[in-house]
N, C-alpha and C positions, 0 to 999 in steps of 0.2 A: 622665183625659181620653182620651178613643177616638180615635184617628185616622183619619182620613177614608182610604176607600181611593177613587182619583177615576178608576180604570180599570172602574167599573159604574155604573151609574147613568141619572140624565137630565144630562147636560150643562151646559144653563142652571139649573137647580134647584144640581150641584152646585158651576159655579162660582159661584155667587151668594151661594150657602151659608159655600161657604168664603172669599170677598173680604169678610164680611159683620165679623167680627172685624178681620182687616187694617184694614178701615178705619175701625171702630170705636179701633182701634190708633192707626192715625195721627193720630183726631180728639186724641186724647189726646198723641201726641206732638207734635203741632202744636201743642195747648192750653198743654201748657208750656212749648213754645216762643215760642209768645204772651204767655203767662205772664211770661214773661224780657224782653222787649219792653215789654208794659204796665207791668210796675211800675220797668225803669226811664224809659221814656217818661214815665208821670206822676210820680215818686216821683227822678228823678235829673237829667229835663229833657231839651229837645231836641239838645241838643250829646249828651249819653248816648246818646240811641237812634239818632244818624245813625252813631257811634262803633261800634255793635254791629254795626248793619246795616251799614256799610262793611269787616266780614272775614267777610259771610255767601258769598259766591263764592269766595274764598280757602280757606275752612274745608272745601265742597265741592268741590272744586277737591282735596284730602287725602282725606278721609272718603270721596268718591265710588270713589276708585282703591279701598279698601278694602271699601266698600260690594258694589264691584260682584264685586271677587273670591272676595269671600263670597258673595255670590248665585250666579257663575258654579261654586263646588265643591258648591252644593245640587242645582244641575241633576244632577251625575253620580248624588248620592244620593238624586235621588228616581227616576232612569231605574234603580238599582238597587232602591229599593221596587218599582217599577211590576215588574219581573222577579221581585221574591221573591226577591232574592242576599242574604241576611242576612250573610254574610259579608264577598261585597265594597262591602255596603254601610258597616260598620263598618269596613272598612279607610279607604275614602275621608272617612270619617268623620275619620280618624285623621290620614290625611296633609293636611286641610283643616283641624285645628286645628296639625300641626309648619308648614305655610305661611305659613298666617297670622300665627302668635307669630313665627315670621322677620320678617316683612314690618311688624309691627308695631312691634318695635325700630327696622328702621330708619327706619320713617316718623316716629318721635316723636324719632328722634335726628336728623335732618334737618331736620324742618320748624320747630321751634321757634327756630334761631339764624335762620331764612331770614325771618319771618314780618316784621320791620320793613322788610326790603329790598324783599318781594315788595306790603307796603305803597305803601311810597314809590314801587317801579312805574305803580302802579294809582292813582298822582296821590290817593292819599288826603289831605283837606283839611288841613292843619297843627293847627287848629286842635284835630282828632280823634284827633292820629296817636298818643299817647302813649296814649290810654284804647282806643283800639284794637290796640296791640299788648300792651296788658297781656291785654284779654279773650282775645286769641286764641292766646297763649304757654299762659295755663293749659288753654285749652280741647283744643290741641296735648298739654299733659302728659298727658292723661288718655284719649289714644287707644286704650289699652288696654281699659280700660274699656267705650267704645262700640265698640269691634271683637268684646269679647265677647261682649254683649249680641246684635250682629247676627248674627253666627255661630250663636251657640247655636238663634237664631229662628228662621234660616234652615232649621237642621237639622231642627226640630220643623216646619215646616210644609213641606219637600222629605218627611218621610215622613206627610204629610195633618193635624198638628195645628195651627191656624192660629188656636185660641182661648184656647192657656196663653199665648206671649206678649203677647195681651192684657191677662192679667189681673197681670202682673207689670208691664205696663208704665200702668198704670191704677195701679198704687200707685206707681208711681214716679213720675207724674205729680203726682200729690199732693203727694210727698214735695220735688219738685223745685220746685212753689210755697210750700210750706212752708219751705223753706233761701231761696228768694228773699226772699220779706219778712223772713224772719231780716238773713239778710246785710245786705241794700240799707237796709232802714229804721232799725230799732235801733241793728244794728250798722256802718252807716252804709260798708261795705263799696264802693259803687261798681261801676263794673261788673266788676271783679274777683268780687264775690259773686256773683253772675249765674253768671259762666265758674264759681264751683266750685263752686255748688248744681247747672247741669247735669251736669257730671262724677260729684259723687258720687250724684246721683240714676239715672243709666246704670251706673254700678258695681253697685248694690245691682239693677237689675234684670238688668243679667248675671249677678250670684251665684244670683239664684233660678233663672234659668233653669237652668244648668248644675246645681244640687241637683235641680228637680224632673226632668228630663232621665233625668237616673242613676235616679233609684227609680221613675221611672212605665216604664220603657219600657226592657226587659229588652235587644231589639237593638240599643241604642245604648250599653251599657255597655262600653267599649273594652278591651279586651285588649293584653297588653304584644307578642305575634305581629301584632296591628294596625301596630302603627307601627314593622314592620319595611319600611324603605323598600323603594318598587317602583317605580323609573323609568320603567315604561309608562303606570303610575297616575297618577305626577305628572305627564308628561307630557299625558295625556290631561286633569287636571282643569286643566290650566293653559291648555291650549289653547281650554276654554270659560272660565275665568276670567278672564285674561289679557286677550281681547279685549273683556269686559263692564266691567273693572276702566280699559283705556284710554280704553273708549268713554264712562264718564263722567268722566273727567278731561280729555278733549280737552274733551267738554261744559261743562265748568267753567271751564277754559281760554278758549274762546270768551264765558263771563259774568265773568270775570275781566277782558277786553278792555272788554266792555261796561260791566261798574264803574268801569271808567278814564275813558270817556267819559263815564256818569252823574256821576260826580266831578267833572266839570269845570261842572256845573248849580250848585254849592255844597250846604251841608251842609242847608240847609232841603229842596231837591230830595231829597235823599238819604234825609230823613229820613220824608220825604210817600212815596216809591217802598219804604223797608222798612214804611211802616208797610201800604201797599197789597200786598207779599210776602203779607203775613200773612193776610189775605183771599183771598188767590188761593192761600196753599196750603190755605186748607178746601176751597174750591171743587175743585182739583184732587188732592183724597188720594184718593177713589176709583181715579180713573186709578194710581195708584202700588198701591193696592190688586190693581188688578185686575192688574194687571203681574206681580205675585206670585202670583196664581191661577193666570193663563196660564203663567204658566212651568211651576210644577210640575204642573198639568194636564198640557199636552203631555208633560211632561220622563215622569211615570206611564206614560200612555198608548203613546208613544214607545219607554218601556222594554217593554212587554207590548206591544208591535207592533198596537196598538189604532188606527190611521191614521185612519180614518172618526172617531172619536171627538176625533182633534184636530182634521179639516176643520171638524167641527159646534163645539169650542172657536172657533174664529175665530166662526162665524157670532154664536153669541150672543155674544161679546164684540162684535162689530159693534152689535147690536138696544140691549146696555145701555150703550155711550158715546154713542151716539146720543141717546138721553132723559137721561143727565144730562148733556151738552155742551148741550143746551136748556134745563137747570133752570140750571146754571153759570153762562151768559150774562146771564137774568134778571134773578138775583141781582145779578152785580157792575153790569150798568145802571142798577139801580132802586134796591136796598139796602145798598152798598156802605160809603157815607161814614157810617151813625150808627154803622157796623161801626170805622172808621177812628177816631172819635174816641175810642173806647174807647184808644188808644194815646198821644196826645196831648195836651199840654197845656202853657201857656204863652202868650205875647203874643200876642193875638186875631188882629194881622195874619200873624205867623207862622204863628200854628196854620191860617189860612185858608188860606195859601199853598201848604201842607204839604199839607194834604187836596184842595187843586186839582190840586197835580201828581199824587198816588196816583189821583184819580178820573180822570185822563186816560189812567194806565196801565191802570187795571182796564176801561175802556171800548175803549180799543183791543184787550185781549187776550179783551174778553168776544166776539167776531163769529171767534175762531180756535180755540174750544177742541175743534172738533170735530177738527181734526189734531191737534192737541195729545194727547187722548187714544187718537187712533187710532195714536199711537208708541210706546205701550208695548200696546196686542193685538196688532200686527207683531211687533215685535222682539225681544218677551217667547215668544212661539210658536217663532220661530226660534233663541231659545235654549234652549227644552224640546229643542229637534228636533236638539239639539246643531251647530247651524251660528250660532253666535255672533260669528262672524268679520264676519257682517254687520254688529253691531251695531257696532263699531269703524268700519265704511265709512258706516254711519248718522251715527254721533257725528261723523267726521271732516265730514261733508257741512253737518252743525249748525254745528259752528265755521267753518267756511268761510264760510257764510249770513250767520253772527251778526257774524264779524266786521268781512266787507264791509257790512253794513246798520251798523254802529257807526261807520265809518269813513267812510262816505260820505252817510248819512241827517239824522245830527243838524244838520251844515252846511246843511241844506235845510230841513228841519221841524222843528228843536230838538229839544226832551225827546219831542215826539211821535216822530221818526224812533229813539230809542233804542227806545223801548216797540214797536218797531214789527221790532227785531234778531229777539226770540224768534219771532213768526208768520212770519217768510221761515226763520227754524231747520227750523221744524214741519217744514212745508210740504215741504220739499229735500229732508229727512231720511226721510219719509212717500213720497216718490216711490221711493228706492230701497229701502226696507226691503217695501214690497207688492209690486214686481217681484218680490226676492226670493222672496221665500214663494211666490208662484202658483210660480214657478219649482221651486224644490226641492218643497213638494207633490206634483208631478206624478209624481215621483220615483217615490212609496210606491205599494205595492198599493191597490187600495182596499179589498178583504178586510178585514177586522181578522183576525185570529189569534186561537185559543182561549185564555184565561188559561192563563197558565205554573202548571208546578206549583212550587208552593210550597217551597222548601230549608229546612231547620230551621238557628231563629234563633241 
């Protein structure tokens, strides 16, 4: 597979080009993460799926810190593709896999004794709390697993290939509904089977990643002079890591609050609000898509001193959240619930209930998705452009929103004033991160620079 070089080209052709898999990706990782939902929703019951869905915040709340740190050590490698440093790009290559395997110990050595406490925090319902810290103790073991997976991804599309991990992650989708009805039905597994068909379905698509990696793509095969530490190195990748890695764990942090206060609706609420998650994240995996464009777009551009080329990034990232924050909306007004019931199932007044409270959420956030998307082309720009420190003053401004709106809203407009935390998030978050950018923009030439020449790989 070719790798995208995204320092020539038309701009909107190649962001679009290259979001086009990513989001083909997430439909897929969203799928079986649906997947995990639907069959135990119909196949284990609604106490099962309020169960799951009450350590979905929590889970990111972990995964996001790690998510994000791997995204912020792609940035450095793709501002060293976008230069042609074949070297120092392998080296960051190198000191973002010794990082992260630290970082990974100790999240999985940490999180899993903490995981009933930080339950019982977040007022989870008793009746849930034991099937909920079994799924999320194993889903904790296997941190590894999905840390590699991301990493590895990260790497392949920071140097332009943005369509291998789709394709591994398309068999692991598969593979991850196929261990689900093993588990759950047959082998009557519970939501424990859930938590270790997703684990080991991420495991096998981290291992492909990392084999195809090595033999397609001769600059990224590491050398033992690589991961000769270089404290300026680390330094530098952590200072864009660091801040992207906080900024969604404050952001999880602040829906961690808000699950305390959805918690306190009962587990029917609870179970009608995840099953509505699950529609709102097809609607919104674009936005996450393009979040990964934009970054290593600019992060290229940025490296080859191509400035003009990321002013016009921003612009057409503007043009296409635009048209799907209008298709998005749509959707969850009009077509939402035959979506939802796909999830549910059980006593007709239950199930009614369940599906009133998710369509109250999907209707409120259907009228905000245009900030909503417009938070990752900010803040994804400004982290190609290596000023990611925003993205921390972003997320902080999020939890700040989220949690005054949790704390003060629901007392006034119930479950509606919960649904109502993430749009005043957007909204806060979205005011400082475009100051930003107009800001540091101004900075650059408007020149672009001739392509570097090329270093052997």
């Amino acid at each position: 597979m070719k790798a995208t070089d995204l320092t020539n080209g038309n701009p909107l052709k190649l962001i679009f080009l290259y979001s086009l898999p990513i989001i083909l990706g997430n439909i897929f990782q969203t799928f079986y993460s649906a997947a995990d939902t639907a069959i135990v929703g119909r196949f284990a019951g609604l106490e099962r799926l309020a169960a799951v869905g009450a350590t979905g915040s929590l889970s990111f709340f972990i995964f996001g810190f790690l998510y994000g740190l791997t995204g912020g050590f792609s940035i450095t490698i793709a501002q060293r593709r976008g230069a042609k440093d074949w070297e120092g790009l392998r080296k960051a290559e190198a000191h973002a896999v010794m990082l992260t395997a630290g970082l990974v110990i100790l999240v999985t050595a940490v999180s899993i004794p903490l995981a009933r406490p930080m339950l019982r925090l977040m007022n989870t319902p008793e009746d849930i709390m034991s099937l909920s810290v079994s799924y999320l103790s194993i889903i904790f073991a296997g941190t590894a697993f999905s840390a590699t997976y991301n990493l590895v991804a990260s790497i392949l599309r920071a140097v332009g290939d943005s369509r291998t991990p789709l394709y591994f992650l398309i068999f692991s989708s598969l593979l991850n509904i196929g261990l689900d009805i093993l588990f759950i039905v047959p082998l009557q597994m519970d939501v424990a089977g859930a938590a270790i068909a997703t684990i080991l379905s991420q495991g096998v698509s981290g291992l492909l990643c990392v084999v195809y990696a090595f033999k397609r793509y001769p600059e990224l095969r590491l050398r033992k002079s690589d991961f000769r530490l270089d404290r300026k190195l680390i330094g530098a990748m952590l200072r864009l890591g660091l801040p992207m890695a906080l900024q969604s764990s404050i952001t999880a942090a602040g829906m961690i609050i808000l699950q305390s206060a959805l918690n306190g609706f009962g587990s029917t609420t609870v179970a009608g609000y995840t099953a509505a998650n699950k529609v709102e994240s097809f609607v919104t995996m674009p936005g996450f898509a393009l979040s990964t464009a934009m970054a290593n777009f600019a992060g290229q551009n940025f490296g080859a001193k191509k400035y003009g080329r990321v002013r016009a990034g921003i612009r057409c990232g503007c043009g296409i959240i635009l048209v799907w924050s209008t298709v998005s909306a749509i959707f969850c007004l009009f077509l939402a619930m035959p979506v939802m019931r796909l999830f549910v199932t059980g006593d007709p007044v239950s199930v009614w209930k369940t599906l009133q409270a998710g369509q109250t959420f999907l209707t409120i956030l259907a009228w905000f998705f245009l900030p909503f998307n417009a938070l990752f082309i900010f803040r994804s720009t400004l982290q190609g452009i290596g000023k990611s420190i925003y993205t921390l003053i972003g997320g902080t401004i999020e939890m700040v929103m989220r949690v005054a709106v949790a704390f003060f809203l629901p007392g006034v407009l119930g479950f509606a004033g919960v649904c109502l935390a993430g749009p005043a998030a957007w909204i806060g978050a979205d005011i400082v991160l475009i100051i930003a950018y107009f800001r540091e923009i101004r900075k650059f030439p408007k020149e672009d620079q001739p392509d570097p020449v090329p270093a052997e790989a």
